[in-house]
PyMOL commands that place a pseudoatom at each C-alpha (Angstrom):
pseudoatom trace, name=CA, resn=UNK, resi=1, chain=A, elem=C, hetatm=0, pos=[32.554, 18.273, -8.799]
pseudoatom trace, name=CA, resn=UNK, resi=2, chain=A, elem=C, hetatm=0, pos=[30.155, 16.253, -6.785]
pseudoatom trace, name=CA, resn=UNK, resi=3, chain=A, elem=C, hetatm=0, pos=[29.688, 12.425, -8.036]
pseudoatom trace, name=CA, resn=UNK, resi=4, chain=A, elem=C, hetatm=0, pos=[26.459, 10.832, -7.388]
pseudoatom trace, name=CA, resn=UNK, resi=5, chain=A, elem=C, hetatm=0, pos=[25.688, 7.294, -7.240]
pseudoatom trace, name=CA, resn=UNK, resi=6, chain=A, elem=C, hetatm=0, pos=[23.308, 4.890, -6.035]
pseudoatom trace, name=CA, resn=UNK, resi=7, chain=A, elem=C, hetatm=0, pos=[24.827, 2.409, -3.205]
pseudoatom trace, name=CA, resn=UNK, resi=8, chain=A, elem=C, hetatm=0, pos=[23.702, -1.429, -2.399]
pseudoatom trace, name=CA, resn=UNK, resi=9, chain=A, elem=C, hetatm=0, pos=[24.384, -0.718, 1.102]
pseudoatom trace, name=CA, resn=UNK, resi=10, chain=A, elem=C, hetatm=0, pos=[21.605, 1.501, 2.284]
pseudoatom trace, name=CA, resn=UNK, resi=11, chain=A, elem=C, hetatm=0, pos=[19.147, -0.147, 1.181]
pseudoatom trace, name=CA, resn=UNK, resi=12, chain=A, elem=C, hetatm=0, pos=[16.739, -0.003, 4.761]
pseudoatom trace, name=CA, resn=UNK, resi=13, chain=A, elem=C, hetatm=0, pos=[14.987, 2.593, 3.675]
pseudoatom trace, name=CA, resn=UNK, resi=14, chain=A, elem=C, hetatm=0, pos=[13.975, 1.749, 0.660]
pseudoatom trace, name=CA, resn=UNK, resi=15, chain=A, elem=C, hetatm=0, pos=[10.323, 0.848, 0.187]
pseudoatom trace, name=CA, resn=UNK, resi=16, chain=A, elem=C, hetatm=0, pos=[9.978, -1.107, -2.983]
pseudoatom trace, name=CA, resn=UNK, resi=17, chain=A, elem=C, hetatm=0, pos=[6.536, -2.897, -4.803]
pseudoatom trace, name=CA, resn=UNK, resi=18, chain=A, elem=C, hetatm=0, pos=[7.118, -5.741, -6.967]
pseudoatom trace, name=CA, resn=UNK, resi=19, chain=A, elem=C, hetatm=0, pos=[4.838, -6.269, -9.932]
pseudoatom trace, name=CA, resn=UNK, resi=20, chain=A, elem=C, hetatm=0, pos=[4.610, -9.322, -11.361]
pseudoatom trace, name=CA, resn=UNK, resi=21, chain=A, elem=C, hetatm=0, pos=[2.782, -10.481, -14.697]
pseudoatom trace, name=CA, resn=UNK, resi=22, chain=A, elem=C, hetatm=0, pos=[0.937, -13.767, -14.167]
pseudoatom trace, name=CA, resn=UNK, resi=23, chain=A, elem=C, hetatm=0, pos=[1.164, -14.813, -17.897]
pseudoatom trace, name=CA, resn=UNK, resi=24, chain=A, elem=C, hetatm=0, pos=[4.131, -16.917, -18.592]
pseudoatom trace, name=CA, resn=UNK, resi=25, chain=A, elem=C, hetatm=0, pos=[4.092, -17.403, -14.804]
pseudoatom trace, name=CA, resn=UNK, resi=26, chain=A, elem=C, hetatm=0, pos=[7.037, -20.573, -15.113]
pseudoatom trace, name=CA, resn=UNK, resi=27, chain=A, elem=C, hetatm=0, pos=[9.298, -17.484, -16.072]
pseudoatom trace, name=CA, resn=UNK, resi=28, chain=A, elem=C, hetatm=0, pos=[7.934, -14.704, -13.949]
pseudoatom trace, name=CA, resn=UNK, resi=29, chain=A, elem=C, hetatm=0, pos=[7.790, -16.908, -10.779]
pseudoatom trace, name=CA, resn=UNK, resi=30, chain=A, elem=C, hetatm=0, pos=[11.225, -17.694, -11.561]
pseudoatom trace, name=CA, resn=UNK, resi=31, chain=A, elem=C, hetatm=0, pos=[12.322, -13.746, -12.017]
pseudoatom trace, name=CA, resn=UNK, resi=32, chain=A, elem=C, hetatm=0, pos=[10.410, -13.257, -8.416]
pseudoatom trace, name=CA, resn=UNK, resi=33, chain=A, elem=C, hetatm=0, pos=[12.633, -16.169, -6.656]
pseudoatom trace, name=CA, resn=UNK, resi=34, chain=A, elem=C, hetatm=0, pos=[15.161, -14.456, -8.031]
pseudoatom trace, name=CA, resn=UNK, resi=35, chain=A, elem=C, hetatm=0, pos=[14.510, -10.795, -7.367]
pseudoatom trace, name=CA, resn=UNK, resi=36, chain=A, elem=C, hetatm=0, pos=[13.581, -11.743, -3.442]
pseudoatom trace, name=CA, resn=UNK, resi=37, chain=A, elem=C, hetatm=0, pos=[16.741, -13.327, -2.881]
pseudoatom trace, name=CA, resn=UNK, resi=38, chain=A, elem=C, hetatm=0, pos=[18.725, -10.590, -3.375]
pseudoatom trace, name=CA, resn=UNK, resi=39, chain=A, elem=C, hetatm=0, pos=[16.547, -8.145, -1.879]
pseudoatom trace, name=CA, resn=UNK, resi=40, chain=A, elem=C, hetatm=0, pos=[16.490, -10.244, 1.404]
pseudoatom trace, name=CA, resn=UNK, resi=41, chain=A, elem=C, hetatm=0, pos=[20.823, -10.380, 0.644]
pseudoatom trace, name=CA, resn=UNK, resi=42, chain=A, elem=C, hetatm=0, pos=[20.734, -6.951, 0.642]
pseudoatom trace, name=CA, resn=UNK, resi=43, chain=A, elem=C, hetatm=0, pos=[18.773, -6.471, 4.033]
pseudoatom trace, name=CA, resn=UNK, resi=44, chain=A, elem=C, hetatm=0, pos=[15.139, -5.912, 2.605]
pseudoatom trace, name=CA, resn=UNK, resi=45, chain=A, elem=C, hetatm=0, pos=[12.504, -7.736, 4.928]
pseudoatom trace, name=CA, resn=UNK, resi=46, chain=A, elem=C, hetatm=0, pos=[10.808, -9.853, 2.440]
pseudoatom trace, name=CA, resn=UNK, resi=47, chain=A, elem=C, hetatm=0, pos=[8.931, -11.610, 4.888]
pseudoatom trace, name=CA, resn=UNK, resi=48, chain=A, elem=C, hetatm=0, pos=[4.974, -11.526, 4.675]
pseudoatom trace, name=CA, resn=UNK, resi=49, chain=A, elem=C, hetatm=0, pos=[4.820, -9.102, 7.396]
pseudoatom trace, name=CA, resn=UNK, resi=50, chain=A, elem=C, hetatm=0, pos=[7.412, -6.699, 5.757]
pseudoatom trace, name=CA, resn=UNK, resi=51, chain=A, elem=C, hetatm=0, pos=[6.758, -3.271, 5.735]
pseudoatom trace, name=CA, resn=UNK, resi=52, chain=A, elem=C, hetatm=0, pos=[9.431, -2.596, 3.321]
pseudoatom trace, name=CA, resn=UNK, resi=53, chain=A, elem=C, hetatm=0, pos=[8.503, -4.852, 0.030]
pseudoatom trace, name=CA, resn=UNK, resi=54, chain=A, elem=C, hetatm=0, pos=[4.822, -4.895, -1.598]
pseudoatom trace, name=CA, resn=UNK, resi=55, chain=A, elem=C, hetatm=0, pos=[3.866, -7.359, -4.150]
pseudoatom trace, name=CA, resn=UNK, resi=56, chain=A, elem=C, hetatm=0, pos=[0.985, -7.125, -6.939]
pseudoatom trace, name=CA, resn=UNK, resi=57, chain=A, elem=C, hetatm=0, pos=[0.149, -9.532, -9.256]
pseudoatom trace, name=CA, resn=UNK, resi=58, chain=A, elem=C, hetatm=0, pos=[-1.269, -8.551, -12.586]
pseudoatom trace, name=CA, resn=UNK, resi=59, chain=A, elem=C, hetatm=0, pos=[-3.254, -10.850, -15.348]
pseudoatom trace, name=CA, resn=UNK, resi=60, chain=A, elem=C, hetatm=0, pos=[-0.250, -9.963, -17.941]
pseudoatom trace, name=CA, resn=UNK, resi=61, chain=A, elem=C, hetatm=0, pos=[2.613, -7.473, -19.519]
pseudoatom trace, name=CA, resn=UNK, resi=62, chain=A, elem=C, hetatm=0, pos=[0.290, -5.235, -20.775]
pseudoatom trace, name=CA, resn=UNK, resi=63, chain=A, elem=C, hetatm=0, pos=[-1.327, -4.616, -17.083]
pseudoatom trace, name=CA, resn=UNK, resi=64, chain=A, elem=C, hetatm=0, pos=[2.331, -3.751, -15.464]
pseudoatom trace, name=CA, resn=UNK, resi=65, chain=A, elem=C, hetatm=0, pos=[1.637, -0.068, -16.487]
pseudoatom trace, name=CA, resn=UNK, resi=66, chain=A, elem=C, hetatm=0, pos=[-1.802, 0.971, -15.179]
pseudoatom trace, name=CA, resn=UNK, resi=67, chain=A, elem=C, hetatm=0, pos=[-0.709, -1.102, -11.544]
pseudoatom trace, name=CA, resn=UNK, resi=68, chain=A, elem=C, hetatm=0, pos=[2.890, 0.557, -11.483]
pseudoatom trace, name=CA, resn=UNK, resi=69, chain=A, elem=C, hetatm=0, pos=[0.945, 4.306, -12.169]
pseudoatom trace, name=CA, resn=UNK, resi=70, chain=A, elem=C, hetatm=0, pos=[-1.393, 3.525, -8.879]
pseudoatom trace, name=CA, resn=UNK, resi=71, chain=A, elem=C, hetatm=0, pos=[1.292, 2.298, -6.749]
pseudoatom trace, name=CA, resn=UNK, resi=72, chain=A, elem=C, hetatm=0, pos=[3.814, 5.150, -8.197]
pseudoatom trace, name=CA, resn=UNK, resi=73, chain=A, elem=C, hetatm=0, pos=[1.251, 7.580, -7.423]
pseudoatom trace, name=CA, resn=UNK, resi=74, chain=A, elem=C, hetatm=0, pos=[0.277, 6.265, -3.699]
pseudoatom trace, name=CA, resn=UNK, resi=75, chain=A, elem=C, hetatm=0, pos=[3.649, 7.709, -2.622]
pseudoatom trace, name=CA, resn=UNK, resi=76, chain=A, elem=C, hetatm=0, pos=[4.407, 4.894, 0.079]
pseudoatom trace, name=CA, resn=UNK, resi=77, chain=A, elem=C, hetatm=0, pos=[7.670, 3.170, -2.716]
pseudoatom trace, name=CA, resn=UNK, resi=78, chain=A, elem=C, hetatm=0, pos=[10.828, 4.489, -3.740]
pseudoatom trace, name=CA, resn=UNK, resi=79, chain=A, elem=C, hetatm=0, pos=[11.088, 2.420, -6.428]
pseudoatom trace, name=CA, resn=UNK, resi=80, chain=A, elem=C, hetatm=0, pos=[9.221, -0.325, -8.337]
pseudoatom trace, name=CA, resn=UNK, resi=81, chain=A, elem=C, hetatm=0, pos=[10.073, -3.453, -10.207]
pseudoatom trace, name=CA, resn=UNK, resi=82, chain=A, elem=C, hetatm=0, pos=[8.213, -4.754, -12.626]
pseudoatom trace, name=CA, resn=UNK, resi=83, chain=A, elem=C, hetatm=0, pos=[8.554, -8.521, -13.806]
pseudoatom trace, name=CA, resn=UNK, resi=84, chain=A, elem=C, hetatm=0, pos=[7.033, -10.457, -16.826]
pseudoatom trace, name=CA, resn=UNK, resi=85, chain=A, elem=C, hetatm=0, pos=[7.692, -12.261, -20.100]
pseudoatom trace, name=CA, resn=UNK, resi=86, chain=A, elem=C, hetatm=0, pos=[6.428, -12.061, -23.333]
pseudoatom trace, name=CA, resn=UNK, resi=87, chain=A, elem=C, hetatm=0, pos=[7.360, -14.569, -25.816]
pseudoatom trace, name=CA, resn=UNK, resi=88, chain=A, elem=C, hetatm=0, pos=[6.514, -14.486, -29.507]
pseudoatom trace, name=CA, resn=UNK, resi=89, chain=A, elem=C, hetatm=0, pos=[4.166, -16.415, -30.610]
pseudoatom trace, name=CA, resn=UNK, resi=90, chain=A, elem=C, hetatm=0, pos=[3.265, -16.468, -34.638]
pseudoatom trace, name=CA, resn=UNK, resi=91, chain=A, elem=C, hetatm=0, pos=[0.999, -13.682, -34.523]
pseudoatom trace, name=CA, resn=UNK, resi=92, chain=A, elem=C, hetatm=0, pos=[2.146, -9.846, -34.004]
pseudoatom trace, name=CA, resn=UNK, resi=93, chain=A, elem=C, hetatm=0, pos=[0.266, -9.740, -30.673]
pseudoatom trace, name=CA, resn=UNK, resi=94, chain=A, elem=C, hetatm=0, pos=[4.240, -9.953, -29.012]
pseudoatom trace, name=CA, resn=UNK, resi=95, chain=A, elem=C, hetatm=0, pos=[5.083, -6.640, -30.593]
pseudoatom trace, name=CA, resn=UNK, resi=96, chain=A, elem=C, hetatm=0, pos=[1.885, -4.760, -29.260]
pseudoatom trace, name=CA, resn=UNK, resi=97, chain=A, elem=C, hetatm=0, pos=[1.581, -6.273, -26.035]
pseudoatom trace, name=CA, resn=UNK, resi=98, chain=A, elem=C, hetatm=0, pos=[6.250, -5.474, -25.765]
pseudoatom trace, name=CA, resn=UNK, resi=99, chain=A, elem=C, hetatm=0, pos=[5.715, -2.085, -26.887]
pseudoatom trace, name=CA, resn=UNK, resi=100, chain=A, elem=C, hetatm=0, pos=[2.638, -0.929, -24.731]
pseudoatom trace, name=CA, resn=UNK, resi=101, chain=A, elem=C, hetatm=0, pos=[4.396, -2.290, -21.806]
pseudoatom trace, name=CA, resn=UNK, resi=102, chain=A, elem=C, hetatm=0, pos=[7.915, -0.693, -22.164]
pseudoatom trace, name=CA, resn=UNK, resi=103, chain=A, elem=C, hetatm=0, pos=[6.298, 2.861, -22.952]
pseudoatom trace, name=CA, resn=UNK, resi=104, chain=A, elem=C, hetatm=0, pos=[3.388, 2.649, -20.478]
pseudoatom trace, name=CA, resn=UNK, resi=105, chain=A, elem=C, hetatm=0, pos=[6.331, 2.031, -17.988]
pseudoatom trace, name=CA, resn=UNK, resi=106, chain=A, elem=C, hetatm=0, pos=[8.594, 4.384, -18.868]
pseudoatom trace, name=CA, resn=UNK, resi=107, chain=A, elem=C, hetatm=0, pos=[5.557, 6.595, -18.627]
pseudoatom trace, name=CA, resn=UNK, resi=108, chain=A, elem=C, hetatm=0, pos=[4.671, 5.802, -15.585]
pseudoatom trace, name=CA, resn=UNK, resi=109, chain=A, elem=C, hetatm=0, pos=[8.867, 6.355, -14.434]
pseudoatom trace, name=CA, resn=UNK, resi=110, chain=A, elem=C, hetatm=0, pos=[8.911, 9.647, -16.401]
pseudoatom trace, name=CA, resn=UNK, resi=111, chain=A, elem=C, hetatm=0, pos=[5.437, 11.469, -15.286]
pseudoatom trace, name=CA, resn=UNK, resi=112, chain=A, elem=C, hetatm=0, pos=[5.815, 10.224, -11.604]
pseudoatom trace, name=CA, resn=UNK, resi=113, chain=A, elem=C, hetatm=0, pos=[9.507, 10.672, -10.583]
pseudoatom trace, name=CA, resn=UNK, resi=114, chain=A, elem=C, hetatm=0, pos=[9.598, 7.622, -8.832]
pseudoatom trace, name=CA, resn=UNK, resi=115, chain=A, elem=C, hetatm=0, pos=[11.924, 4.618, -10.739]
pseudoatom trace, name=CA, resn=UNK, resi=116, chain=A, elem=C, hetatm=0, pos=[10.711, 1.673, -12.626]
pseudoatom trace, name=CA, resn=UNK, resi=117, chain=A, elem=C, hetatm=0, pos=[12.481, -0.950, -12.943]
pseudoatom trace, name=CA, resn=UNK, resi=118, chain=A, elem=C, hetatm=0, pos=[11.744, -2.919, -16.774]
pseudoatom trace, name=CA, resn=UNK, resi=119, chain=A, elem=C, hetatm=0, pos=[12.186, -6.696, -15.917]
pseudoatom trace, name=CA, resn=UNK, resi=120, chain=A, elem=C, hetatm=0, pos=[9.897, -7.483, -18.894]
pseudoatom trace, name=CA, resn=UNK, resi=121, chain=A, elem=C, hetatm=0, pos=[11.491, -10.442, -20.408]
pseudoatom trace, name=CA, resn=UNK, resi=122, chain=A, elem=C, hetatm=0, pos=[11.127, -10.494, -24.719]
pseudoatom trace, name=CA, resn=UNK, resi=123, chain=A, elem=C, hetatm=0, pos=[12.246, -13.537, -26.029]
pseudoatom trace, name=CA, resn=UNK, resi=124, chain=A, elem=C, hetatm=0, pos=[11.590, -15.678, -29.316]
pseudoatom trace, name=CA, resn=UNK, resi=125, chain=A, elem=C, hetatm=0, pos=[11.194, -18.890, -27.273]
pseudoatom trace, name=CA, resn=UNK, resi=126, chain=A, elem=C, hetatm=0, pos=[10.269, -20.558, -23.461]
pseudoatom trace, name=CA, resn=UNK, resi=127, chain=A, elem=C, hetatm=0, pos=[13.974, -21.999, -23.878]
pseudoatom trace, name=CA, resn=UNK, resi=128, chain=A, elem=C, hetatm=0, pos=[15.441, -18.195, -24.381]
pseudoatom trace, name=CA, resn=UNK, resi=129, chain=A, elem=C, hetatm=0, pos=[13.080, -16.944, -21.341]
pseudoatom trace, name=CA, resn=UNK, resi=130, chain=A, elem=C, hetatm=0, pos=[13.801, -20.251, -18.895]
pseudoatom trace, name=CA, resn=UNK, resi=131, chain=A, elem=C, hetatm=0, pos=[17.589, -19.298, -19.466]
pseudoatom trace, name=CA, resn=UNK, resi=132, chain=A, elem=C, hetatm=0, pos=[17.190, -15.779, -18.548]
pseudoatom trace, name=CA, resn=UNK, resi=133, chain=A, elem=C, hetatm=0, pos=[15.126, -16.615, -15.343]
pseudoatom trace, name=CA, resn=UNK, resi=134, chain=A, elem=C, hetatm=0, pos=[17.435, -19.160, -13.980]
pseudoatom trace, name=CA, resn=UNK, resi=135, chain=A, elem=C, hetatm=0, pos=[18.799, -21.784, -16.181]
pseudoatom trace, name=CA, resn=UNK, resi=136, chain=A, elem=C, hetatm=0, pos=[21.744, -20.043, -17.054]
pseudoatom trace, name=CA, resn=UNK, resi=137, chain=A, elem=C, hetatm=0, pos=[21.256, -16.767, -14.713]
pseudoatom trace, name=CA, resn=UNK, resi=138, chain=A, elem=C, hetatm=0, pos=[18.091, -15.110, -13.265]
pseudoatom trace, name=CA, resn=UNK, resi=139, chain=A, elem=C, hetatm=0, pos=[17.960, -11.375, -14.241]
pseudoatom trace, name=CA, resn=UNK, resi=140, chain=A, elem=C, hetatm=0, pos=[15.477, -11.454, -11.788]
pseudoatom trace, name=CA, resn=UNK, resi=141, chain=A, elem=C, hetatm=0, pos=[19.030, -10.851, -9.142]
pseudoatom trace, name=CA, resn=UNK, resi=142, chain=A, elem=C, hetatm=0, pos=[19.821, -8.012, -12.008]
pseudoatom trace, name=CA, resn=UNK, resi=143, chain=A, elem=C, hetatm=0, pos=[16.518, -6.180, -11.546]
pseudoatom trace, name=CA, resn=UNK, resi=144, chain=A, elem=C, hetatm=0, pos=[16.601, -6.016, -7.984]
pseudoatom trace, name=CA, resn=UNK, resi=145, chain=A, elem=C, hetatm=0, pos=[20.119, -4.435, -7.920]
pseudoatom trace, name=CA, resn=UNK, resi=146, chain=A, elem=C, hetatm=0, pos=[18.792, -1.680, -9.843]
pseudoatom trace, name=CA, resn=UNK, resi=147, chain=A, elem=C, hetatm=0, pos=[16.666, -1.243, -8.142]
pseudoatom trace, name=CA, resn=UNK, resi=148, chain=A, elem=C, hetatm=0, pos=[18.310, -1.150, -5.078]
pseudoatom trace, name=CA, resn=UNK, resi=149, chain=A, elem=C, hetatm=0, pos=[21.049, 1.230, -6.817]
pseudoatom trace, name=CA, resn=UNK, resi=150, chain=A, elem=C, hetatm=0, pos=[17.995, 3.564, -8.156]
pseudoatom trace, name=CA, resn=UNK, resi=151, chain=A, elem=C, hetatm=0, pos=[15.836, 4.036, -4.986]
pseudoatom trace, name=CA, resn=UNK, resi=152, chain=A, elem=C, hetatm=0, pos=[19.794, 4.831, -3.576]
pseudoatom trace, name=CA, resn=UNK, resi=153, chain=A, elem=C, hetatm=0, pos=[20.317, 6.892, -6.248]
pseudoatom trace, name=CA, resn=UNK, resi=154, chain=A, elem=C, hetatm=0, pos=[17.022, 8.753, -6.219]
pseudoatom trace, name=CA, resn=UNK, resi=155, chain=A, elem=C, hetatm=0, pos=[17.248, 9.562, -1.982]
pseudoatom trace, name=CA, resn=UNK, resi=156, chain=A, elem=C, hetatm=0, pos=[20.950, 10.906, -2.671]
pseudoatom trace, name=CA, resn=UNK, resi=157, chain=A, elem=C, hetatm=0, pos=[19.809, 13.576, -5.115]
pseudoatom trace, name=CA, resn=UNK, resi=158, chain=A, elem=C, hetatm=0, pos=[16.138, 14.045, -2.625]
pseudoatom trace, name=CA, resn=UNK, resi=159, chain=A, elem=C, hetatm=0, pos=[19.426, 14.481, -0.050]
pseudoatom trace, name=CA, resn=UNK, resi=160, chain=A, elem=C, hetatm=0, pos=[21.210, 16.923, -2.173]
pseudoatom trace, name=CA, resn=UNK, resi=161, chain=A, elem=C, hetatm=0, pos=[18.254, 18.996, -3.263]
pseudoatom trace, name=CA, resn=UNK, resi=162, chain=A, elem=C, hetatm=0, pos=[16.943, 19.434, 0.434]
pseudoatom trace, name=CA, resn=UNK, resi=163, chain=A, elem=C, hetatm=0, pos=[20.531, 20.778, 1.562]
pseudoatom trace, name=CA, resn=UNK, resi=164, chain=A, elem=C, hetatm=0, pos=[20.748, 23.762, -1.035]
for i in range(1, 164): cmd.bond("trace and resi %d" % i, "trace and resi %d" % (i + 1))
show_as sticks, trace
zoom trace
């Protein structure tokens, strides 16, 4: 029985984009400290000159889709992260704009092979979000590690499919 898993360790040869949702950018600049810190812990060059890490900004949520599908499809990343927060509001534009987002990015995950990771924050309030990006822990660490596991994960089975 062969056990496959996605490792923190090789993560050098990962090439990873980073998109970001500027809406609600207290969070989402929050979730990005977050995310490059332990990209950088993990030996990822997140410097500007890095030719490992890619970063795209987008107006909102609902954009993270259409950007993730072009840089999915460019075939330069392993893996993507995407990073935003909606918040609801008293109007049902949070349910559209949460739904459209997780589907179009699952989409783009399913119909491209390549993983993306959903670090779409959906909370009721700014307090809920502020916690989750750093008061009381940044899930923006969280996203990164699966990522890192993922693009691991994803070259081990490339590895195994290649060898048979």
């Amino acid at each position: 029985m062969a056990t496959i898993e996605g490792r923190f360790t090789d993560a050098s040869r990962l090439r990873i984009a980073v998109v970001v949702a500027r809406f609600n950018d207290l969070v989402t600049n929050k979730l990005l400290s977050g995310c490059l810190d332990c990209l950088e812990r993990h030996g990822i060059d997140t410097s500007v000159e890095s030719n490992q890490l890619d970063l795209a900004w987008v107006p909102g949520s609902f954009e993270l889709p259409i950007v993730s599908q072009s840089l999915a499809r460019s075939g330069k990343y392993q893996v993507l992260i995407t990073l935003g927060a909606v918040i609801r509001g008293d109007t049902p534009h949070f349910d559209v704009v949460v739904a459209e987002a997780s589907k179009g990015i699952a989409a783009v995950s399913r119909d491209t092979g390549v993983p993306v990771i959903f670090g779409v924050l959906t909370t009721d309030t700014m307090h809920q979000a502020l916690e989750r990006a750093g008061i009381k822990s940044n899930l923006g660490w969280s996203y990164a590690l699966q990522a890192l596991e993922m693009g691991s994960l994803m070259n081990a089975i490339e590895s195994i499919k290649s060898s048979t």
